[in-house]
N, C-alpha and C positions, 0 to 999 in steps of 0.2 A: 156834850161829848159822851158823856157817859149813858145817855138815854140811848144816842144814836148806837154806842157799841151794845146794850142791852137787845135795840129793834133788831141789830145784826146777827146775834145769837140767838133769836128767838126764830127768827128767819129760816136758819142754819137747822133748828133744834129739829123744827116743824118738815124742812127737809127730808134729813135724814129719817122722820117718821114716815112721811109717803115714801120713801125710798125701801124701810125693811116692810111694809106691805107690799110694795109690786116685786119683791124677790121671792121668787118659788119655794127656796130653801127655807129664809126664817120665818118666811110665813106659815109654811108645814111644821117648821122646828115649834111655832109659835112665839118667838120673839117680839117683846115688846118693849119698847123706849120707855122709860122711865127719865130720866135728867141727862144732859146735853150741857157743856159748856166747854171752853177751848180746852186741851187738854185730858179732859174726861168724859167717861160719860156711864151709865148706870142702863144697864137691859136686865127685863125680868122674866124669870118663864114659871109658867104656872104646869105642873108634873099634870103626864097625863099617860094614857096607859101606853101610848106607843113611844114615849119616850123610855120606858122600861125594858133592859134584858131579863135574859131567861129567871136570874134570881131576883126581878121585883123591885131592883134598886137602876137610878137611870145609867143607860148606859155612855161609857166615858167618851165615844165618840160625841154626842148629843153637849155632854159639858166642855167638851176641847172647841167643838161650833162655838157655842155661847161665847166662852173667853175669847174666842179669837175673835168673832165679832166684835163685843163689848171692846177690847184693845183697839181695834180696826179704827173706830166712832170716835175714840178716844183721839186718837192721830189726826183720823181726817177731821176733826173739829179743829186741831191746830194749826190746821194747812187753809192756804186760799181754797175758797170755794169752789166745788168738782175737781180739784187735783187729785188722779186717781193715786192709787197704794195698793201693794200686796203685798201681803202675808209670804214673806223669804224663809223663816223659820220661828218655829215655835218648839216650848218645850213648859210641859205641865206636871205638876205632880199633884194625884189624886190622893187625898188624904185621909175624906171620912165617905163613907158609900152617903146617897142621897135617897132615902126611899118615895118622897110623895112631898105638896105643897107648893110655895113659891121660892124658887132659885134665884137668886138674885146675886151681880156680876157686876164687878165694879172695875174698869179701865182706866191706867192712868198713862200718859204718855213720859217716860223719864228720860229722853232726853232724844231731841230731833236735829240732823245734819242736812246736810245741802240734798244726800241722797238715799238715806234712811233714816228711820226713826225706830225708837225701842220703846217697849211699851211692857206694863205688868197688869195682869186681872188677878182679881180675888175674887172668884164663888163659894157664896153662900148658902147654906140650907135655910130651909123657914124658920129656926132657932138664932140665924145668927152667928154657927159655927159655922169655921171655913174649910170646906170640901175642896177644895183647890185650888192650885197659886200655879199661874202661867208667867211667863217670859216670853215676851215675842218679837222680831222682827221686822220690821215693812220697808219694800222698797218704795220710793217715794218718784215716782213719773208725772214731773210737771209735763212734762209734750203730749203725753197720753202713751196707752199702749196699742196695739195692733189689734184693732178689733177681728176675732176669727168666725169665720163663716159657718154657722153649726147648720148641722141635720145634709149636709153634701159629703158625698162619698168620696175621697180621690179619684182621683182618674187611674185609669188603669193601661198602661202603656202596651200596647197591643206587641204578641211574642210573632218574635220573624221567625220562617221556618228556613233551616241551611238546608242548601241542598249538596 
C-alpha cells in the first residue's frame, strides 16, 4: 500500500513539473519544482537580472508569484488529481529585500474544506533567512471552471440611428 501511494506521488510530482514548464508565466519567472508531496511542496528560483527592480533587489511582484505558486502546488497536491483551484486571496509580508542567488519557497496547506483551502509560504534567500511569509486562499472547483476564450474581441453591438 505504501509503495502504491509513493508511485501516486511521484506521478503527481512529475506532473506538476511538466505542468510549470508549459506555463508561459513560471517558465519566464523561471520556476522550478524542487519537492512535491500531499500538502506541500518546495519551488526554487534562481535570481536573474530581470527579476530585478530599479534598486537591484527582486522585485515583490516576482516573490508574491513564487509564493502563491509554491501555496497553489501545495493544495493541489492535496486535492484529487486535476481538481482545478484559484488563488481568492492572498496576503504577504516582505520582510528582508532579496539581492541575488537561489530563492527558495516553501508551501504548506493548513487547512482544506469542501470549498477552500488555506495555505502559508515561507521565502527564503540563499542564506536561509526568511524574506517573506504569505497567507493565502484558494477556491477549490471540483467541476472545473469556465474555460474563457482568449485573443477574441467582443462583439460589438452595432448603433441604431433614430430618426
Amino acid at each position: 500500500m505504501r509503495l502504491q501511494f509513493e508511485e501516486l506521488a511521484h506521478r503527481a510530482v512529475k506532473e506538476l513539473s511538466r505542468r510549470l514548464r508549459a506555463s508561459n508565466t513560471t517558465r519566464w519567472f523561471g520556476f522550478e519544482l524542487e519537492a512535491a508531496e500531499p500538502a506541500r511542496a518546495v519551488v526554487v528560483l534562481r535570481v536573474r537580472r530581470h527579476h530585478r527592480q530599479v534598486h537591484g533587489v527582486v522585485h515583490g511582484g516576482v516573490i508574491a508569484a513564487l509564493a502563491d505558486t509554491t501555496a497553489a502546488l501545495a493544495v493541489y497536491m492535496a486535492l484529487p488529481r486535476g481538481t482545478p483551484l484559484a488563488t481568492i486571496e492572498m496576503k504577504i509580508n516582505f520582510l528582508e529585500p532579496v539581492a541575488g542567488g537561489t530563492v527558495t519557497a516553501e508551501g504548506r496547506m493548513l487547512r482544506r474544506g469542501r470549498n477552500f483551502a488555506v495555505a502559508e509560504c515561507d521565502v527564503r534567500d540563499h542564506n536561509g533567512g526568511l524574506a517573506a511569509k504569505a497567507l493565502l486562499t484558494f477556491a477549490i472547483r471540483p467541476t472545473g471552471f469556465r474555460r474563457l476564450k482568449l485573443g477574441r474581441k467582443p462583439a460589438r453591438k452595432k448603433a441604431t440611428r433614430r430618426k
